[in-house]
C-alpha positions in Angstrom: -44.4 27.9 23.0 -40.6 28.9 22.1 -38.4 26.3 22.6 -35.7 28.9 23.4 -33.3 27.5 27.1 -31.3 29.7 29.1 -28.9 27.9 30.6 -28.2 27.9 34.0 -25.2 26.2 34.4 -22.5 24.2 32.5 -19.7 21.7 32.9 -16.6 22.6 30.9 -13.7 19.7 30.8 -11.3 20.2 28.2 -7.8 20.1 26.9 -7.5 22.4 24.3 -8.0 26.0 26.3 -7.5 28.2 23.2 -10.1 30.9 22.9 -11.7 29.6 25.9 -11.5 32.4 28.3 -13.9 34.8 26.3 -16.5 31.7 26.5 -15.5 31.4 30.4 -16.2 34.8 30.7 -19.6 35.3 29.0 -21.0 32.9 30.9 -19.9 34.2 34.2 -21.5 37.7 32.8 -24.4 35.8 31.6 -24.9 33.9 35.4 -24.3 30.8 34.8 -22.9 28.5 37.0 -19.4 27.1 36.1 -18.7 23.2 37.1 -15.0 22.1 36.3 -12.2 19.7 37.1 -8.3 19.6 37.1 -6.5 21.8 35.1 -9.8 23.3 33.4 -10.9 24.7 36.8 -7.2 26.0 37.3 -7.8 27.7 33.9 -11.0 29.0 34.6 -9.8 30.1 38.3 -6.6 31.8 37.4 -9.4 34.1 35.2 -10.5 35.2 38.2 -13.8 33.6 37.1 -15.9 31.6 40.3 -15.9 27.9 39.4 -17.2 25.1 41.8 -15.1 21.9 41.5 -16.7 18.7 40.5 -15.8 17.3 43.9 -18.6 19.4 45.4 -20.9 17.7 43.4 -20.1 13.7 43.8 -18.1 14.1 47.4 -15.3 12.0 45.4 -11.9 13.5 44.4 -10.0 12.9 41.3 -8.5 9.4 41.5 -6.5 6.5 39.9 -3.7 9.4 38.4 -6.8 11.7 36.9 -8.5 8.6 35.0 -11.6 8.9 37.4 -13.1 12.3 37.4 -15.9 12.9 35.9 -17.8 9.4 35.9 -20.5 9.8 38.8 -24.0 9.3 38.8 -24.4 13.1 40.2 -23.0 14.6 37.0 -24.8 11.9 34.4 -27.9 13.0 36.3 -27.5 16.5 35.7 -26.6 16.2 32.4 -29.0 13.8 31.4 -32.2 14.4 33.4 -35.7 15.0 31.4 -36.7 18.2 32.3 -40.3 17.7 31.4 -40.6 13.9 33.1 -41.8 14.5 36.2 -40.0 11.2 38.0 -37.2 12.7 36.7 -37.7 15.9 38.5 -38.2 14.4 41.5 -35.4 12.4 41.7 -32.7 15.4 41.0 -34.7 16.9 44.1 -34.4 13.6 46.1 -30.9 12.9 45.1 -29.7 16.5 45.3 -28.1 16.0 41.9 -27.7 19.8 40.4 -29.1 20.8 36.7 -26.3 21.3 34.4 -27.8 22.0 30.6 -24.4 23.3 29.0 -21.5 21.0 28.6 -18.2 21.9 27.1 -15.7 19.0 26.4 -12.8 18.9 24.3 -10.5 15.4 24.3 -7.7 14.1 24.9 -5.6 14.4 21.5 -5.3 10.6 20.6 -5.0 10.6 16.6 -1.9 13.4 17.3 -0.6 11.0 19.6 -0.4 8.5 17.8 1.1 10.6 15.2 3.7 12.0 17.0 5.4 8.3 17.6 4.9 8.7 20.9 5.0 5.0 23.1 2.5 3.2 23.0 1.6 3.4 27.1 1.3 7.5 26.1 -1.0 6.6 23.3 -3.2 4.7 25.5 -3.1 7.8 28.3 -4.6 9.9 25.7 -7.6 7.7 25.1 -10.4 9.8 26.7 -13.3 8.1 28.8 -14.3 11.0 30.7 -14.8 13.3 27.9 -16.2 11.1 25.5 -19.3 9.6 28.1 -19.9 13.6 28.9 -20.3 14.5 25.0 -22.5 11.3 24.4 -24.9 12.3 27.3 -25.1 16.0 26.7 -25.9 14.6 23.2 -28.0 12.1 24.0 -29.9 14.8 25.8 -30.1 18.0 23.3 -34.0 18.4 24.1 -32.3 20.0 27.2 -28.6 20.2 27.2 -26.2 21.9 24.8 -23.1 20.3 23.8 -19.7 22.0 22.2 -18.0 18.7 21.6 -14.7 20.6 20.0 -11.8 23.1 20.4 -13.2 23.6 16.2 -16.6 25.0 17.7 -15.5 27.4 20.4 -15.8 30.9 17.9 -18.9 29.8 16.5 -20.2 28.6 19.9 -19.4 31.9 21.2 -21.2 33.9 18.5 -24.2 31.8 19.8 -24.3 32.9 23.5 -23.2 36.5 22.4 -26.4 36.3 20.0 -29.1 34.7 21.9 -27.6 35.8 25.5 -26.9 32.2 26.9 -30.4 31.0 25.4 -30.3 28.2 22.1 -33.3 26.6 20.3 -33.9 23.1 20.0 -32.6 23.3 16.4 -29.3 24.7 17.8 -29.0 21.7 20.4 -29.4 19.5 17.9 -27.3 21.0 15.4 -24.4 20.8 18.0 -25.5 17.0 19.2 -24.6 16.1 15.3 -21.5 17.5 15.6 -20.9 15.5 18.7 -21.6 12.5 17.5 -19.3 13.2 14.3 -16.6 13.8 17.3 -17.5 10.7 19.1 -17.3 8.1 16.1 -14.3 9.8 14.6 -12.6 9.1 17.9 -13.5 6.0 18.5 -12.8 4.4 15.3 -9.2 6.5 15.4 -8.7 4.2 18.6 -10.0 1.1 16.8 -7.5 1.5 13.8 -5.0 2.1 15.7 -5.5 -1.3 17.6 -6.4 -2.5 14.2 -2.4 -2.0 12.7 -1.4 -5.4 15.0 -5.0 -7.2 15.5 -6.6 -7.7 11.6 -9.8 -7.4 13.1 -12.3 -7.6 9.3 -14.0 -4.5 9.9 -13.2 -1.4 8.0 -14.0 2.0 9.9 -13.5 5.4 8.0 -13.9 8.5 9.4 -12.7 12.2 8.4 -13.3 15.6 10.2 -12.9 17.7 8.0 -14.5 18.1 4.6 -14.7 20.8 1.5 -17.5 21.3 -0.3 -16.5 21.4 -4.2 -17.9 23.2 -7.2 -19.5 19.6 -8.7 -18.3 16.4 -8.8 -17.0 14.5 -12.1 -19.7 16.8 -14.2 -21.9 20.0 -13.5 -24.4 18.0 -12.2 -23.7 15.8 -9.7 -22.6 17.1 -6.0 -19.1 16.8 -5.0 -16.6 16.4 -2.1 -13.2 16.1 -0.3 -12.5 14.7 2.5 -9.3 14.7 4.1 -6.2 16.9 5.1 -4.9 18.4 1.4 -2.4 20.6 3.4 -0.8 17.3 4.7 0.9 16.7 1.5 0.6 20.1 0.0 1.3 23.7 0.0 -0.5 25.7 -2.7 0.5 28.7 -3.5 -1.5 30.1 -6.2 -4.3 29.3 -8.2 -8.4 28.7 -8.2 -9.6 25.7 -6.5 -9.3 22.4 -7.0 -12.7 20.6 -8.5 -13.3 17.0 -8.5 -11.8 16.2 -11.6 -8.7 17.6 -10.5 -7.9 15.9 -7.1 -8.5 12.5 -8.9 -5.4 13.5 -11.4 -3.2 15.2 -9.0 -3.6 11.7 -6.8 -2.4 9.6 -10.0 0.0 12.4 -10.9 1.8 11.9 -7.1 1.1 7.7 -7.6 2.9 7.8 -10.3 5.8 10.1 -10.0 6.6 8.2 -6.5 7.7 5.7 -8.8 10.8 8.2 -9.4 11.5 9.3 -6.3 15.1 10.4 -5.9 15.9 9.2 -9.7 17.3 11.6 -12.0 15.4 14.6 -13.5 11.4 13.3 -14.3 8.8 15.1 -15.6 5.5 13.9 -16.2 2.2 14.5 -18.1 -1.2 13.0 -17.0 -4.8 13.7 -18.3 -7.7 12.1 -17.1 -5.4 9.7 -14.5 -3.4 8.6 -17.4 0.5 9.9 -18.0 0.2 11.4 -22.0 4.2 12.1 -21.4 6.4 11.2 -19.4 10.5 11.7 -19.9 13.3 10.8 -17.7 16.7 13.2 -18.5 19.9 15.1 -17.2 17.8 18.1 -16.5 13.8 18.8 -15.5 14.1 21.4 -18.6 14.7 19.0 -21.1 12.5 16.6 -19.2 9.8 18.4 -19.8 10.3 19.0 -23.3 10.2 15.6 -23.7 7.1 14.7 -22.1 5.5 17.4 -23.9 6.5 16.0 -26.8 5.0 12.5 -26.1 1.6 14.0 -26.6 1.3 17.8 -27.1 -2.4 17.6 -27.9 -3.7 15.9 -24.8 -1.2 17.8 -22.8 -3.6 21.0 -23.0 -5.4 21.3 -19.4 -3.5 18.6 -18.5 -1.7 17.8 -14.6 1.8 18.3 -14.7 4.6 17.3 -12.2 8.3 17.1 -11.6 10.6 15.1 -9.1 12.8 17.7 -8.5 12.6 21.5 -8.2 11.5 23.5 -11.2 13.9 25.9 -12.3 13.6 29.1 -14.5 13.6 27.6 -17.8 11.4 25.0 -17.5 8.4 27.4 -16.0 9.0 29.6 -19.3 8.3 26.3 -21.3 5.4 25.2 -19.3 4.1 28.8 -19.5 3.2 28.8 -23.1 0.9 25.7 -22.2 -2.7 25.8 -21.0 -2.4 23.5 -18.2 -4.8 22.9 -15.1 -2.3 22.3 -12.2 1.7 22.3 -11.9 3.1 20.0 -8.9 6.7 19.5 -7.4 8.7 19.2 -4.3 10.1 22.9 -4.9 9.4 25.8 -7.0 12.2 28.5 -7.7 11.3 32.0 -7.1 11.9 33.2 -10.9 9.8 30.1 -11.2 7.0 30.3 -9.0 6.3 34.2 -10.6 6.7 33.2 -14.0 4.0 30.4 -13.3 1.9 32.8 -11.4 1.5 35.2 -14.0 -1.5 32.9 -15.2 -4.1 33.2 -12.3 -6.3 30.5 -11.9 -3.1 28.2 -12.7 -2.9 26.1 -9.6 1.0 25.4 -7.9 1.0 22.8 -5.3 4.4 22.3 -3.7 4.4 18.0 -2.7 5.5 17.7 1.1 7.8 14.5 2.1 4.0 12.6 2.8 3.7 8.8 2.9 0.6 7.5 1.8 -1.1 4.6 3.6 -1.3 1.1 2.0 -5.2 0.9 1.7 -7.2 1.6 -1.5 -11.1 1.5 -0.8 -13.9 2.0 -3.3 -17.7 1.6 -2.8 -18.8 -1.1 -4.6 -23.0 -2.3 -5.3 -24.2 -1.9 -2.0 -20.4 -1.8 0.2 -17.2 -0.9 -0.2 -13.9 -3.1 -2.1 -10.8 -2.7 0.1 -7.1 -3.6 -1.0 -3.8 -3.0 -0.7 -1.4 -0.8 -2.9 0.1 -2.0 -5.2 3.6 -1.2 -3.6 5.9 -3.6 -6.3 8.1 -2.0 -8.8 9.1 -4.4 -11.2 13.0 -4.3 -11.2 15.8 -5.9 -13.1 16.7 -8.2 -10.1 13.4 -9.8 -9.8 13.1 -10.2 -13.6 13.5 -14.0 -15.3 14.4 -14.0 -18.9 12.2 -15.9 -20.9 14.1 -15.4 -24.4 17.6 -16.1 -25.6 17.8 -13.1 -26.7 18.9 -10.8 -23.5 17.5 -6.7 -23.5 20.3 -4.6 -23.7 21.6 -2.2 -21.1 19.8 0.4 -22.8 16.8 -1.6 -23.3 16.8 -2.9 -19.6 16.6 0.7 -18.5 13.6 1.4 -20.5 12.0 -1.8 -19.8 12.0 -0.5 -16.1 10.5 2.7 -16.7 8.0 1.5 -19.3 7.0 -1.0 -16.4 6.8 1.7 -14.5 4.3 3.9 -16.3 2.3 1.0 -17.1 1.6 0.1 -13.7 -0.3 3.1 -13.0 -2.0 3.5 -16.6 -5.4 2.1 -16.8 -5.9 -1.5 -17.9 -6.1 -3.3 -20.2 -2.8 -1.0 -20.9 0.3 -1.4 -23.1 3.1 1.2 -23.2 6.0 1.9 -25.6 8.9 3.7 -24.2 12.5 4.6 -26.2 15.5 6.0 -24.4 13.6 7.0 -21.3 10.5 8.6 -22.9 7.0 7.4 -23.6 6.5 7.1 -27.0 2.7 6.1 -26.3 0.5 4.3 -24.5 -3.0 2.3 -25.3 -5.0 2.8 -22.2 -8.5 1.5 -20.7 -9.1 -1.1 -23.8 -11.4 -4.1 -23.8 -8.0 -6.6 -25.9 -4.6 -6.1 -25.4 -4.0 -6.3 -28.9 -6.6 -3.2 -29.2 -4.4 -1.1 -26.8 -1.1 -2.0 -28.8 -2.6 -0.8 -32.2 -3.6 2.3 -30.0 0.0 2.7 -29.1 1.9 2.3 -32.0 -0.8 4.7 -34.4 -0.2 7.0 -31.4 3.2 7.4 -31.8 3.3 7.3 -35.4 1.3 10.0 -35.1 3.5 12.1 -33.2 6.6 11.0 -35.4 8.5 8.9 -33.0 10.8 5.9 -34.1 9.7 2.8 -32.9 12.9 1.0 -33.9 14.8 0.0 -30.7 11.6 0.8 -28.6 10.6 -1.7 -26.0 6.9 -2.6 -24.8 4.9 -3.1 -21.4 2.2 -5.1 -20.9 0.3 -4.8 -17.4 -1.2 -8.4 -18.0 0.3 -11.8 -19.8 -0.1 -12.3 -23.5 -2.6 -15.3 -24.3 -1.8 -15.2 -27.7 2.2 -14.8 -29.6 -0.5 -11.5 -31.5 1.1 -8.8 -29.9 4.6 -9.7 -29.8 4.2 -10.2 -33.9 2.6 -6.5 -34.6 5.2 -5.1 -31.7 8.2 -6.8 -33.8 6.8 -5.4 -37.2 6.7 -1.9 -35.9 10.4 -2.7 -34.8 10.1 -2.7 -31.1 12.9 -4.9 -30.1 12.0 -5.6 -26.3 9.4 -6.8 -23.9 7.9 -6.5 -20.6 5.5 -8.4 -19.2 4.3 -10.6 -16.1 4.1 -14.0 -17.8 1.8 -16.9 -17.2 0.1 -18.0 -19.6 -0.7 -21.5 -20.4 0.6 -20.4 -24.4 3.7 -18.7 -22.7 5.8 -20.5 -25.0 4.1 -19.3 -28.4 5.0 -15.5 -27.4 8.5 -16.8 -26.3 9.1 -18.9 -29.6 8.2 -15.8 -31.6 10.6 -13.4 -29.7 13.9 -16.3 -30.3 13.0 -16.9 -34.0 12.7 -12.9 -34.6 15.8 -11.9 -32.2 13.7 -9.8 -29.5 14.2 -9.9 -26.0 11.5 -10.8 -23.2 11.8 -10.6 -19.9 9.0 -11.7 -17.1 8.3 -10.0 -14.1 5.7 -12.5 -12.3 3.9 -9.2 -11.3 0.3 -8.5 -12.6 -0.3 -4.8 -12.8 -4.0 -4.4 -13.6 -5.5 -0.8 -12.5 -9.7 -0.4 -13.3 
């Protein structure tokens, strides 16, 4: 027996009434009745399409300012009525309550509300209860009815009826019933959220509508996926697509270079979420050199990014490098086609987009939520710990070594000179570990550790790493402080004339 409906009529309340009216019109070809209310029926009317108003159906008119239109037990019935339960049968006979096996909703636009900055009494307006009880029923009841729950599935729902000529299979009803419930519980926990910003209910709800379907994840074999809006924060304007791998590096490359927002010219590095070279200079040109410089090896396939527009100098520098993605705020047009001239080379141009204040990541059998951490260690909440104060010069890189090493993963120490990372030891199991990392590093690479300063994302237990920082000539340190042997690390800094400064702020990042 084919499991094949033709429907016979359908309800269709919605706000969104682009590319309705070739849907509104197949139907009316097809014969199916057409149910509607307010300014959908006006819609459908002004078509010169017959439409019968819902009022027909429950003897009520719209009331309380449109809040009430749609909630009556003559249009639950028709919508959610067995069709092969014979009590059920009977009582749409009894109860005069007409079949309607098609229902086309789409809602009230709360989440653009909201972020429009709109009042909150608008907000609350645009919270649908109507439209979301018709979805859930037609849902509920996909053995029988079809529901198009979104503005997103009028094309495809189109192609359907065109197809099948106003007939779907159980697998189509049910197909669409998924989608409605996606619609439904993004909604509602849009609304909770929002209510959530004042109330601190403990409940964490996370929801996303749309989704992309990547090459792999973090290696060939594993599945991989992105959810969220990408085109909220940028434009790309050339290259392949983005894989796994590099969404998680363009996200630390934008953490980190908020940290230089409006500052002077910045140009960073990063491979595998960790800057390799970072430099801070009078122009992005020789910023870039600079970073390069830091670490020319790891650089290749590396994520770079500027905080300021990239002229035509620096994009025939960064075109001799392999490199997987090149981000900023603006590309020049000598820029933008030297860069393109490499074709899977992905541009992304950063949009002015502020991040929210949550980080969430599953954890054994749940999820660990926190907030950002939104400090930047600055020279007015530093205490100095030596006698010995940091220079001007060595105050300025003390910032920006902070800086780096609060989005460099722990246990992490950093070595900067004259706003450029020398090095950096990243992801070890000792601190001291991570400092002998650093300073081979950047022997390796020839800098001159003399005059360089030193970040540490965590206290020093032990006066260790301030002893093989002082013999490698680093004359300046960074770190939070508190440890019970504070004073062993401080005593070594005053008897060897190096400066130390504390920030009380722990930077860890696993």
């Amino acid at each position: 027996m084919s499991d094949l409906k033709k429907a016979q009529s359908a309800l269709i309340s919605v706000f969104s009434k682009e590319g309705l009216a070739p849907i509104v019109q197949k139907l009316h070809e097809l014969g199916i009745t057409l149910y509607s209310t307010g300014g959908t029926e006006t819609y459908i009317k002004n078509l010169g399409i017959p439409v019968v108003p819902i009022e027909d159906i429950t003897s009520y008119p719209s009331i309380l300012g449109g809040r009430v239109k749609t909630l009556h037990p003559k249009v639950f019935g028709g919508i959610l009525n067995r069709q092969h339960v014979a009590t059920d049968v009977s009582e749409m006979e009894a109860y005069e309550i007409p079949q309607l096996d098609l229902v086309i909703v789409d809602l009230y636009p709360f989440e653009k509300t909201v972020a429009s900055g709109a009042s909150e009494s608008d907000i609350i307006e645009k919270i649908d209860i109507g439209g979301i009880s018709l979805i859930r029923a037609a849902a509920k009841n996909f053995n029988d009815t079809l529901c198009v729950s979104s503005v997103d599935d009028y094309d495809a729902f189109l192609n359907l009826i065109n197809e099948k000529q106003g007939a779907t299979s159980l697998s189509d009803r049910k197909q669409y019933a998924a989608k409605a419930f996606q619609v439904s519980s993004h909604y509602d926990s849009a609304i909770f959220n929002y209510f959530n910003t004042t109330e601190n209910i403990p409940a964490l709800k996370i929801s996303y509508g749309k989704g992309q379907a990547l090459r792999y994840g973090e290696n060939p074999h594993q599945k991989g996926f992105f959810f969220g809006d990408f085109e909220a924060v940028f434009d790309k304007i050339h290259g392949k697509e983005l894989s796994y791998n590099n969404l998680l590096d363009v996200d630390a490359a934008v953490q980190l270079m908020g940290e230089f927002r409006g500052e002077q010219p910045t140009f960073a590095i990063l491979k595998h979420n960790n800057a390799c070279g970072v430099a801070q200079r009078d122009s992005i040109a020789e910023a870039y050199k600079d970073a390069l410089a830091g670490d020319p090896v790891s650089a290749f396939g590396g994520i770079l990014i500027s905080n300021t527009t990239l002229d035509e100098e620096t994009a025939a520098e960064i075109n001799n490098l392999f490199c997987e993605v090149v981000i900023a705020p603006s590309f020049s047009a000598e820029a933008e086609a030297i860069l393109k001239e490499k074709k899977n080379r992905i541009l992304l141009v950063q949009k002015g987009f502020e991040f929210g204040n949550e980080l969430v990541r599953t954890c054994l059998n749940g999820v660990l939520l926190q907030e950002k951490d939104s400090i930047t260690d600055l020279p007015e909440s530093f205490s100095q710990a030596t006698d010995n104060k940091p220079t001007n010069r060595e105050l300025e890189d003390l910032v920006f070594a902070s800086k780096l090493c609060k989005h460099t993963k722990s246990n992490t120490i950093v070595l900067a000179k004259n706003k450029q990372l020398c090095a950096s030891g990243t992801g070890q199991t000792s601190r001291v570990d991570a400092l002998r990392q650093a300073i081979e590093k950047a022997r390796n690479f020839e800098f001159d550790l003399k005059g360089a300063v030193m970040a540490s994302d965590a206290f020093f237990p032990f006066p260790d790493c301030v002893e093989i920082a002082d013999q490698a000539g680093i004359t300046a340190v960074i770190q939070p402080g508190g440890s019970i042997k504070d004073q062993l690390s401080i005593d070594y800094c005053n008897e060897h004339k190096m400066a130390m400064v504390f920030t009380g702020t722990r930077h860890f990042k696993h």
